[in-house]
N, C-alpha and C positions, 0 to 999 in steps of 0.2 A: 546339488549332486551329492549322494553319500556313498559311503564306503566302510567298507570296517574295519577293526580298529586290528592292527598287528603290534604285539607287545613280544620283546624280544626278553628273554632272561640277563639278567646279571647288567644290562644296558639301563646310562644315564644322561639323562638329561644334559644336551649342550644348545641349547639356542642361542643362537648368535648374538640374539639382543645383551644375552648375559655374561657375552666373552665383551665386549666394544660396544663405543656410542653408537646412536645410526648414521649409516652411511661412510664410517672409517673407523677403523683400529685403532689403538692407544698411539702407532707413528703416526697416522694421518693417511693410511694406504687406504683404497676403499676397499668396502667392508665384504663379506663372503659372499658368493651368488650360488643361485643355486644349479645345482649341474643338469638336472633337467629341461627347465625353463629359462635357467639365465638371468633371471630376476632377485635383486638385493633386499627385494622388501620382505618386512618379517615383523608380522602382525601377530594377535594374537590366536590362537586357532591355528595359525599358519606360518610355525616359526620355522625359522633355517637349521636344522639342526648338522650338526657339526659331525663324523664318523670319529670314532674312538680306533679302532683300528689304527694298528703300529704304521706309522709312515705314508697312511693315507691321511688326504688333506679335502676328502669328497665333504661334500654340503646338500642339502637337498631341504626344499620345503614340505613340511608333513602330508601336503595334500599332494604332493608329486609323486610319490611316492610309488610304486608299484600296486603296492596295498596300503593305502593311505592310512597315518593316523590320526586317532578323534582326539588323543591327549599326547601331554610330552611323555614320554616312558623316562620310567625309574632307572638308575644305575646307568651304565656305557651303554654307548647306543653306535652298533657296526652297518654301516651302510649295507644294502643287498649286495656288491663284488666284495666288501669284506666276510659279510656273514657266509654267503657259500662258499669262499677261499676257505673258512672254517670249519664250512659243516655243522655249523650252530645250529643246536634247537630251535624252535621257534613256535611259542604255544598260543594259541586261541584261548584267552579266559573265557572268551562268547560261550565257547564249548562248555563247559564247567556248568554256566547258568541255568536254573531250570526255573517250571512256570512258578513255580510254589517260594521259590526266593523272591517273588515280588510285593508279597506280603513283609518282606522283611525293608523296601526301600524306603525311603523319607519323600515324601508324596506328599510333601504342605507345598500349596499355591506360591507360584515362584519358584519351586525347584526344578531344576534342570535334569533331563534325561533324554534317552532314547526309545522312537516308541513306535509302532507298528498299524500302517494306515490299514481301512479297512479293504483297501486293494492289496495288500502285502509288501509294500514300500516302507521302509522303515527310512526315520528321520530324527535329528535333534529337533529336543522342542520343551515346552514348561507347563510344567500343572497350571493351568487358572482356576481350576475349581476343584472342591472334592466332595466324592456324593460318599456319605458316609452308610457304613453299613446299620441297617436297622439296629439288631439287636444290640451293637454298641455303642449306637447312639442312644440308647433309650438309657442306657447302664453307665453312659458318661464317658462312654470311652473313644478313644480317637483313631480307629481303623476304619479306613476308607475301602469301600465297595466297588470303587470307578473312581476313577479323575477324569477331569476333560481336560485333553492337552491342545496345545496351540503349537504347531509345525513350524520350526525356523523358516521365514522367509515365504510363507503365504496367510495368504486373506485367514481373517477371524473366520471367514465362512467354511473353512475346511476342518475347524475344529474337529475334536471328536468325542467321544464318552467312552472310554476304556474301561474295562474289569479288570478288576486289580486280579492276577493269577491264571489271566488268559493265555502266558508265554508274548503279550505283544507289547512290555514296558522291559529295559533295562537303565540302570545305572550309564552315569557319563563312562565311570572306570572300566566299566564291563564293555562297552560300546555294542554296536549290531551284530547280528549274524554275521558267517564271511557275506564275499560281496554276492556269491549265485543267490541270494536270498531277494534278492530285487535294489533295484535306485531308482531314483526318479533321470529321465531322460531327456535330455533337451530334444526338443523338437526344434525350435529354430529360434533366431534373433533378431528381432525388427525394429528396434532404436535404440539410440544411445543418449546419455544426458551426461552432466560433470555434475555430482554433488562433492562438498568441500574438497574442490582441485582432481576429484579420481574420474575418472568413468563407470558410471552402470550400466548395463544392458537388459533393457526389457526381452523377458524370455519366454519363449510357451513351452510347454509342458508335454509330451507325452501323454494323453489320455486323461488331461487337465483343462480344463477351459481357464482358469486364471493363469495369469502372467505374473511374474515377477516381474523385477529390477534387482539384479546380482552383477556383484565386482567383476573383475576378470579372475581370479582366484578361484570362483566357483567355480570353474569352468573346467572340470576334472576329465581325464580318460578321454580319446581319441576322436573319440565322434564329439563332443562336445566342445572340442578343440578347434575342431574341423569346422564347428560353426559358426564360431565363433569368428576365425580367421577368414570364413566367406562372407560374412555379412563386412567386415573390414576393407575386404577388399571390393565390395562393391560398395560401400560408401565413398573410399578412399574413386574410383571408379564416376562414380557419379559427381563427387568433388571438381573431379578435374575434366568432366564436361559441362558444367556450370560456368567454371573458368573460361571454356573456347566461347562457350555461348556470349559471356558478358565482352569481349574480346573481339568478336565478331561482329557484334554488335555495334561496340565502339566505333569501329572500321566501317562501319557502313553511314555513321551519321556524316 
């Protein structure tokens, strides 16, 4: 699920991880939750960040966010009921970016960015390749014509081959358009596994034939909330008529 990136002025970084150990404060109390979700865990991508605002004690994970962020922001960082108590600015760097500054990013294979499917879904993801452009490659020089990126969290098969100054690559710092710019959309959830102790959920796509496998963390904005919590409760549902079945079964040998 993506979202774009809201960067507050003068706000700084406070992730939880970097006040306390996990799962308690320096007394032993347990550690921040977040006010959205209610969950202590604080990954990276998805830390808890703490409000600066006088006398507020609000927390929240970046992706919970109203308008999620793609990084930690710089300086104090005012929860949404502190920042509108304030009346704080609040700028879109997105805004600022244009096609012609993509010529200017670091585009060697293995760098990280955001970048723009050719349905108009934009997503994090990484150079694997770069096609360089003629004339500077003939002259030794290292500006890339295209990269082909690889989209966080699907198949190599959805790769793609970008031009470099098409408006459809930005910087991690820059992050996406706002969000009316497109996401990708859960369509629904139809299994669950445990990889080391968590749970993933096989997911489809919105106007995607592949599936993932993504956390519960991914699982951003309302509808995707929604289905997450239906597929749970009809596991949980199917569960416990399994139960009557092996039970009745008993009872009848």
């Amino acid at each position: 699920m993506l979202c774009s990136r809201l960067q507050l002025p003068r706000h700084a970084p406070r992730p939880a991880e970097a006040l306390e150990a996990p799962g308690q404060d320096e007394s032993g109390a347990p550690s921040e939750v977040c006010q959205a979700c209610g969950g202590d865990d604080d990954e990276e991508g998805n830390e808890i960040l703490l409000c600066d605002g006088e006398g507020c004690s609000a927390a929240f994970h970046m992706m919970c966010l109203e308008k999620p962020l793609a990084m930690v922001p710089e300086g104090d960082w005012l929860c949404p009921a502190c920042c509108a108590a304030q009346g704080c600015a609040q700028t879109e760097p997105s805004a600022r970016w244009a096609p012609a500054d993509e010529c200017g990013m670091a585009l060697g294979v293995g760098d990280k960015l955001w970048a723009c499917d050719r349905r108009g879904f934009w997503a994090e993801g990484a150079v694997v390749k770069r096609v360089e452009a003629a004339e500077e490659a003939d002259a030794g020089g290292g500006g890339a014509a295209a990269v082909v990126v690889k989209f966080k969290g699907f198949s190599a098969k959805l790769n793609e081959q970008i031009s470099v100054g098409a408006g459809r690559l930005r910087p991690c710092e820059v992050g996406p358009p706002p969000q009316d710019a497109g996401v990708y959309v859960v369509e629904r959830v139809v299994e669950v596994r445990t990889t080391k102790g968590r749970p993933e959920y096989l997911t489809t796509w919105v106007g995607y034939d592949d599936q993932t496998w993504e956390p519960a963390k991914n699982f951003v904005g309302e509808a995707a909330k929604a289905a997450l919590a239906e597929f749970r409760r009809a596991a949980k549902a199917a569960a416990r008529e399994g139960e009557s079945g092996e039970a009745a079964a008993r009872e009848g040998e």
